[in-house]
C-alpha positions in Angstrom: 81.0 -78.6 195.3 80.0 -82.3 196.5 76.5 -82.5 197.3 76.4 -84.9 200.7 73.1 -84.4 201.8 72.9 -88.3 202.3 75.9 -90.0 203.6 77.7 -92.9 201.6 78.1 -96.4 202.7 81.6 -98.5 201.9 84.6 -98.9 203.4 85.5 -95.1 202.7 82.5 -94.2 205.4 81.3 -94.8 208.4 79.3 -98.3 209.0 76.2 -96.2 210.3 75.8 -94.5 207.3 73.5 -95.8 204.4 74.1 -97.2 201.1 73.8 -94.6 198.3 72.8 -95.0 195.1 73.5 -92.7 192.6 70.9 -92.8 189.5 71.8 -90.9 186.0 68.6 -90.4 183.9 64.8 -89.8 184.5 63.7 -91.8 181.7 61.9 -94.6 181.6 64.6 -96.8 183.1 66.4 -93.9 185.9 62.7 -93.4 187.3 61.2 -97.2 187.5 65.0 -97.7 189.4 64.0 -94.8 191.6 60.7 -95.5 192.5 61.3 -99.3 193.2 64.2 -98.4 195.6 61.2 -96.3 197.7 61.0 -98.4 200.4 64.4 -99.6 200.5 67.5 -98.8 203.1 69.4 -96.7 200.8 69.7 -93.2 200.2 68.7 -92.1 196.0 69.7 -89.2 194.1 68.4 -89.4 190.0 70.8 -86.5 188.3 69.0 -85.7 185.1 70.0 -82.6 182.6 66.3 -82.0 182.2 64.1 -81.8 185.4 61.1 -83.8 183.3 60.4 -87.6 182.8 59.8 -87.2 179.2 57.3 -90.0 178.0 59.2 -90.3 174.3 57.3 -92.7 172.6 54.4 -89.3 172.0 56.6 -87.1 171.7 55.5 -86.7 168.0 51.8 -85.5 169.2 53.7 -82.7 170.5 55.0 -81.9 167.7 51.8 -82.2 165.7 49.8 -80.7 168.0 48.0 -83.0 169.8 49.0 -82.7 172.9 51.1 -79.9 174.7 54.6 -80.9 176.9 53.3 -81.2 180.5 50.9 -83.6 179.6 53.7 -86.0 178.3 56.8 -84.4 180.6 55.8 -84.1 184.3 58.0 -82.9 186.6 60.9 -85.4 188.2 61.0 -83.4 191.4 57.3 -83.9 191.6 56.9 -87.2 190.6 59.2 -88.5 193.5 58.2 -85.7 196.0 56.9 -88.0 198.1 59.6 -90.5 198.1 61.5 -89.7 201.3 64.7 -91.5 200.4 65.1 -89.8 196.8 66.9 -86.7 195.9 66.8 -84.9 192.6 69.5 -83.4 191.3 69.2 -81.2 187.8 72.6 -81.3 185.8 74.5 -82.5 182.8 77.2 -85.3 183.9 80.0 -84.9 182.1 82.9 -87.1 184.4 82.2 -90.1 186.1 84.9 -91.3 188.0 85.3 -95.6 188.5 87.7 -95.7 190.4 86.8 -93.0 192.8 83.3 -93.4 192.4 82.1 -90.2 192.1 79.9 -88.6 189.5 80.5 -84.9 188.4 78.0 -82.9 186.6 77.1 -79.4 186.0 74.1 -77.4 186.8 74.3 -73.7 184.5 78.0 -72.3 186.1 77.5 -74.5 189.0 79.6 -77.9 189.6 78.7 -80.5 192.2 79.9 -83.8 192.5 77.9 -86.7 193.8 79.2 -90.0 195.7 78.3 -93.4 194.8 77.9 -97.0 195.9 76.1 -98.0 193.1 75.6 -96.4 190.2 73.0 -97.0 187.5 73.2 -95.5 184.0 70.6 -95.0 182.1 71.4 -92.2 180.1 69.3 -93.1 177.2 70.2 -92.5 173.1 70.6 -89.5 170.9 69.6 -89.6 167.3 71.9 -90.7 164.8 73.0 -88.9 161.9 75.8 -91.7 160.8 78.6 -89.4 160.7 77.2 -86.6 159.4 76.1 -84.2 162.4 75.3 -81.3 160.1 72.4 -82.5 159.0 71.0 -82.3 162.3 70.9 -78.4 161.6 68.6 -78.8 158.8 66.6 -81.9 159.7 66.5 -82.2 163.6 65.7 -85.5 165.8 62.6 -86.3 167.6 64.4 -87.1 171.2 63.5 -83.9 173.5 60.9 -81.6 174.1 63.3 -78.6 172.2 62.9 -81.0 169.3 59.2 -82.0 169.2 58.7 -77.6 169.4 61.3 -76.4 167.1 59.6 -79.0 164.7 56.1 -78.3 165.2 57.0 -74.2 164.7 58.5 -75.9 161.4 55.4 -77.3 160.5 53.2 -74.7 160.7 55.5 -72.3 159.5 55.8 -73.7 156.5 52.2 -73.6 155.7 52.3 -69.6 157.2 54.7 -68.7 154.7 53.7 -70.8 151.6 49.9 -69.2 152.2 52.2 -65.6 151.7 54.6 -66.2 149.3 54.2 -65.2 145.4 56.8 -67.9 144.6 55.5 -71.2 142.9 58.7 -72.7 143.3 59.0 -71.9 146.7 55.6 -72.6 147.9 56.1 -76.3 146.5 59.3 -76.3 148.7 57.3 -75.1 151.7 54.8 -77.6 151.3 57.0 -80.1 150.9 57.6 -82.6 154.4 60.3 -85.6 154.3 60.6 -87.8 156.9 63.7 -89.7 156.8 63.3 -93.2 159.0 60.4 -95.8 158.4 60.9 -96.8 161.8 57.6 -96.2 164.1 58.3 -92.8 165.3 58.8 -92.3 161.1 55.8 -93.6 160.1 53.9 -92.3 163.3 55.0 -88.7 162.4 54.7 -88.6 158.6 50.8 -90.2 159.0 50.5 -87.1 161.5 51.4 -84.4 159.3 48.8 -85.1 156.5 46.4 -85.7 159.0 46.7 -82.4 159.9 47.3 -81.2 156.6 44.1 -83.0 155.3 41.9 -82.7 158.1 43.3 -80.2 160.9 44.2 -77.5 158.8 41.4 -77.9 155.9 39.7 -74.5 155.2 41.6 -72.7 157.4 44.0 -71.0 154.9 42.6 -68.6 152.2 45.2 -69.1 149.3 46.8 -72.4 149.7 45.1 -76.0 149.9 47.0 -77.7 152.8 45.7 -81.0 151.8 47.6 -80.6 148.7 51.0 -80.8 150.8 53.2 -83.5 149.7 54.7 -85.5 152.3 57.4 -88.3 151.9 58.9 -91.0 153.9 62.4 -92.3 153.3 63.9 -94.9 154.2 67.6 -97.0 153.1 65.6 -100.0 153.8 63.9 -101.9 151.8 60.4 -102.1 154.0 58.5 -99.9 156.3 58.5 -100.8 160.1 61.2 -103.5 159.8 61.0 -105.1 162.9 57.1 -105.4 162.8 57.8 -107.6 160.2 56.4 -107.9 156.8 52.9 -108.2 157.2 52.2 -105.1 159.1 54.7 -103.4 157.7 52.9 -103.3 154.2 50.1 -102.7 156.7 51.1 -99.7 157.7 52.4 -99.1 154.4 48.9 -99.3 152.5 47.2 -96.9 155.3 50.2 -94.1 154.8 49.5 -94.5 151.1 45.8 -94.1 151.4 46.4 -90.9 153.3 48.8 -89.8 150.3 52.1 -90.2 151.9 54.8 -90.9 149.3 56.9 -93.9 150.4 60.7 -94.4 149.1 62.6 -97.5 149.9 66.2 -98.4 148.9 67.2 -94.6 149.4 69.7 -93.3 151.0 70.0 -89.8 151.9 73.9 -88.5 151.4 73.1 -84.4 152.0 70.8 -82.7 153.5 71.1 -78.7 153.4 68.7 -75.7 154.3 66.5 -76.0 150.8 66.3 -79.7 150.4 67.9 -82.9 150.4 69.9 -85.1 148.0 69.0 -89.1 147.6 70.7 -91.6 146.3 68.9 -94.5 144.5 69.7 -98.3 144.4 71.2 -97.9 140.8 73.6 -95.3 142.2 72.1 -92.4 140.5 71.4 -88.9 142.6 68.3 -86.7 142.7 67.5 -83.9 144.9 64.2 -83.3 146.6 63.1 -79.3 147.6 61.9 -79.2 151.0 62.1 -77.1 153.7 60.7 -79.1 156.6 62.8 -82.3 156.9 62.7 -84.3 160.4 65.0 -86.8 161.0 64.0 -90.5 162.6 66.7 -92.7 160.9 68.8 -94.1 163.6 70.0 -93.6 167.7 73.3 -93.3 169.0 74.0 -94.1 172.8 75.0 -91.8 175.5 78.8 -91.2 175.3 79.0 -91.8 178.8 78.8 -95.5 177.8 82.5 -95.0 176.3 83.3 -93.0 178.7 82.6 -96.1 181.3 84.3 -98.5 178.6 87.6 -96.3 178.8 87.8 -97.2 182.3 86.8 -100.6 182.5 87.1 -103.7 180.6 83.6 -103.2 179.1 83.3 -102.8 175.4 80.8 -101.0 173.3 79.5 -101.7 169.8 79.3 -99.4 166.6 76.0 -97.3 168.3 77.8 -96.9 171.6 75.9 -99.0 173.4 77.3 -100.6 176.0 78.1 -104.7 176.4 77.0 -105.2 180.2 77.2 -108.9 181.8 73.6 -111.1 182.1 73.2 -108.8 185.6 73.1 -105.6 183.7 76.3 -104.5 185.6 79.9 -103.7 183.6 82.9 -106.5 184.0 84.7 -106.3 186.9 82.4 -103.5 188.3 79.4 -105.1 190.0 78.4 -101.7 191.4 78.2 -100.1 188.3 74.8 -100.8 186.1 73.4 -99.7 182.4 70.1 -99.8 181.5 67.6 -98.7 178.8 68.5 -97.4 175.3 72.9 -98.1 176.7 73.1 -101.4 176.6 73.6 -104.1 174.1 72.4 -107.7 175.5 70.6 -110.6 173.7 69.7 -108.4 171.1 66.8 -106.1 173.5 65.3 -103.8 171.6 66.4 -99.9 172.6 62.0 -99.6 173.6 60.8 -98.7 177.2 59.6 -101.4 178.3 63.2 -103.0 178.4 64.3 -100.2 179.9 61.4 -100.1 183.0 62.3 -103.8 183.8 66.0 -103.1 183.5 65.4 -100.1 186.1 63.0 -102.8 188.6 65.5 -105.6 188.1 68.7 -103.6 189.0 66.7 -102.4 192.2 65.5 -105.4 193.3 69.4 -106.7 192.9 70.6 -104.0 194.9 67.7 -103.9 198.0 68.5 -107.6 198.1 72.7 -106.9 198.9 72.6 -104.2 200.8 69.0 -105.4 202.8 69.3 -109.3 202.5 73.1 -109.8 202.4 73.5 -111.3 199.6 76.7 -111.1 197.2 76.6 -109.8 193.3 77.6 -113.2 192.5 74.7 -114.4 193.1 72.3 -111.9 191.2 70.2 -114.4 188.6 70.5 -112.9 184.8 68.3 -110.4 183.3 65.1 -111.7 181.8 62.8 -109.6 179.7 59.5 -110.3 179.4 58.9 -108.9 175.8 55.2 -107.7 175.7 54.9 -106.6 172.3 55.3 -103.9 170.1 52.9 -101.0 168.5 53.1 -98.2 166.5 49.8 -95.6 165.2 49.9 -94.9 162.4 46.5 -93.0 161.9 43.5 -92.6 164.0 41.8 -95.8 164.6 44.8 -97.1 162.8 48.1 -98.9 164.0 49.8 -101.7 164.1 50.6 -104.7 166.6 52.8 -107.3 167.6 52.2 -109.3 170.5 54.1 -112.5 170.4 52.8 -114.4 167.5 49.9 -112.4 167.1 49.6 -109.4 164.9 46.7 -106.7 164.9 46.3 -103.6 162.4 43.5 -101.5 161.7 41.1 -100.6 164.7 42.0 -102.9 167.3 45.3 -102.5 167.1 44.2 -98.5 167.6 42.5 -99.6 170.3 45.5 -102.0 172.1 47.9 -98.8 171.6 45.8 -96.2 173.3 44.8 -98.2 176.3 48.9 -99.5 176.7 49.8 -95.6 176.3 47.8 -94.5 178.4 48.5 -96.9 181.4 52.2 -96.1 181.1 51.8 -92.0 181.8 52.6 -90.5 185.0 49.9 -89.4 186.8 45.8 -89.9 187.2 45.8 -85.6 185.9 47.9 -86.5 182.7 46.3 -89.7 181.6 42.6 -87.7 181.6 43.9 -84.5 180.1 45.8 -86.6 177.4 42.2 -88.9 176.9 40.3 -85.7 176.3 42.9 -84.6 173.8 42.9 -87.3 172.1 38.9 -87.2 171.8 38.9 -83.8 170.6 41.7 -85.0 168.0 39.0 -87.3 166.7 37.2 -84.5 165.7 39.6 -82.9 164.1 40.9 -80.4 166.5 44.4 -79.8 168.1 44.8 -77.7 171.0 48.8 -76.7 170.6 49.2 -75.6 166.9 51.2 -72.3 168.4 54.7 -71.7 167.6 57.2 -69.3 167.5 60.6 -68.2 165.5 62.6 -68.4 168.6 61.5 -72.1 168.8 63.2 -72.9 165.1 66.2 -70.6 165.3 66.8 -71.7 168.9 68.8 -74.5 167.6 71.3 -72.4 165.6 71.7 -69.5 168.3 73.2 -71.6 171.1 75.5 -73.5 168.2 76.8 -70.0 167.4 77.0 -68.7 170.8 78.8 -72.0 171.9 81.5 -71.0 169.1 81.9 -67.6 170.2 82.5 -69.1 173.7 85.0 -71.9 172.5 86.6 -69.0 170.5 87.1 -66.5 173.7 88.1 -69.1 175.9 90.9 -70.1 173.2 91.7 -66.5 172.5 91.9 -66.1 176.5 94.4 -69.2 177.0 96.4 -67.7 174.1 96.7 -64.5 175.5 
């Protein structure tokens, strides 16, 4: 199936027919391309294998029940309703094409395959398990809504069975949380969980103490919030220990398994911790289609799979061809969204000025981002800034984060739903504490039906 509901430009076409640009990802970077290409004399289509823009960077509120998905994943279709030049396309890619330029992707049992003149990538990042994907089984990423659910049924299923179990042993396992990464969304989700251990949950279970739930953050390296540099990262630090977080540096984590994980410690020596709940924030990996573009081009990608694009954003010797966001690896940007929203505006702008103003690709001036500082919560009316030279913690900083956060949701609706929320969080309540098993087993069930599928296909060919 090829999907021609707007016609392509090029020398393959007719001259009346527009130029089409062909948009992979509604994150941050995929939608700020779309909607700066509204008024523009080109025909969009934004292919996505979810039909939300998922607002990542809260993600873990979801998961601690803060605030529930639509308020932080509206509706792509919706969003760019409006925009008459933009299509929406829901499916996975899985073959782009460079020298045909097509892109094929895959909606359920449906194929389609979608035309190009230029192409923007901005397929984001998956987590990273550094070679060891089963881990993800046990101690699952924070990168999609299926993630921030499965962990939040975790959560509070964990405290559900530790208030029934006889077990002393096993309620200390149950109550035991260990965040692996001291990265913001790290520190951002393991100050969450004894907030709602300690404050959320208090008095609300008849034989266990939730406040007496011991939660850890590990980290291989030797500080928390690395790039937020020292000061507010010992900060942040202090505030996660006043809350009774246990912070361990210098630790690497070599196995992680259904009752617990194994550490090993700068001197060499292993220990294990017993936990059932373990969320993973260590480390991103790149959409493969970033190799899959480098297999085909001259382009090269680096050790994350991230892509190294020219000063324009584009890929060598492929000037229609741009990667955005979380994909690319230039002048050491930051994988955040800002970088990824000015990526998506500046690649626009470079293509309404070719295709509207004439001009050639060689003259496109280089990416510049404007770096506006970074934040991280790490309680309420606690987080941590940096803004250039100056750094904020405490209140302000609080302050600085909600206001930024809540300028950069989608939609007047979502940015007063998610205010009230987080007023009624302030007095310790959370709205979306529900969960169910099919949420934390969901994970395993479509690993094991994908292996009784790769299995009858193989049994089929052999046959």
């Amino acid at each position: 199936m090829t999907m021609n509901s707007h016609p392509v430009t090029g020398a393959r076409t007719p001259a009346d027919r527009r130029h089409r640009v062909v948009i992979i990802g509604s994150g941050f970077g995929g939608l700020a391309a779309a909607r700066a290409l509204d008024k523009a004399d080109v025909d969009v289509t934004l292919v996505a294998r979810t039909g939300h823009h998922l607002f990542q960077p809260l993600l873990y509120q979801v998961a601690t029940g803060i605030l529930s998905v639509g308020e932080i994943a509206p509706s792509t279709r919706l969003v760019l309703r409006d925009q008459e030049n933009a299509t929406v396309a829901l499916g996975e890619v899985d073959r782009i094409d460079v020298a045909a330029r097509t892109v094929h992707a895959a909606a359920g049992h449906v194929d389609f395959e979608l035309e190009y003149d230029s192409l923007i990538v901005a397929a984001g990042a998956n987590q990273s398990y550094f070679g060891n994907d089963h881990f993800e089984r046990w101690a699952p990423g924070m990168k999609s809504i299926d993630d921030a659910l499965e962990l939040r049924s975790r959560i509070m299923g964990c405290f559900e069975q530790a208030e029934v179990t006889e077990d002393d042993a096993e309620r200390r396992r149950l109550l035991t949380f260990v965040v692996v990464g001291a990265g913001p969304t790290g520190v951002e989700m393991a100050g969450q969980i004894a907030e709602l251990a300690q404050r959320t949950l208090k008095n609300s279970f008849r034989r266990i103490d939730p406040g007496r739930a011991r939660i850890i953050l590990i980290d291989a390296a030797p500080s928390v919030l690395p790039p937020f540099g020292p000061k507010l990262g010992n900060a942040a630090r202090r505030r996660l220990e006043e809350l009774g977080v246990e912070i361990q540096l210098n630790a690497m984590v070599t196995d992680v398994d259904y009752s617990g994980i194994e550490v090993k410690d700068p001197d060499g020596s292993l220990r294990r911790i017993d936990s059932t709940c373990k969320i993973w924030s260590a480390g991103v990996q790149a959409s493969p289609l970033g190799q899959m573009l480098a297999d085909q081009t001259s382009a090269e990608v680096d050790r994350a799979g991230r892509v190294l694009v020219n000063p324009d954003l584009s890929l060598p010797g492929h000037p229609e061809i741009f990667v955005i966001g979380d994909m690319i690896n230039l002048d050491n940007l930051p994988g955040v969204s800002p970088v990824a929203i000015q990526g998506g505006k500046y690649v626009a702008k470079q293509i309404v000025r070719e295709v509207e103003g004439g001009r050639s690709s060689s003259e496109r001036p280089p990416f510049k981002y404007f770096d506006k500082g970074s934040m991280a919560t790490v309680s309420r009316y606690s987080a941590v800034a940096k803004i250039g030279p100056l750094e904020l913690h405490g209140f302000l900083a609080w302050v600085l984060w909600l206001v930024v956060h809540l300028a950069f949701l989608i939609g007047f609706r979502n940015r007063v739903i998610t205010l009230l929320s987080w007023g009624l969080h302030i007095g310790d309540h959370r709205s979306h504490l529900n969960s169910t098993a099919r949420w934390v087993y969901a994970r395993q069930a479509i690993a094991e039906a994908q292996e009784r599928e790769r299995r009858d296909a193989d049994r089929a060919v052999s046959d």
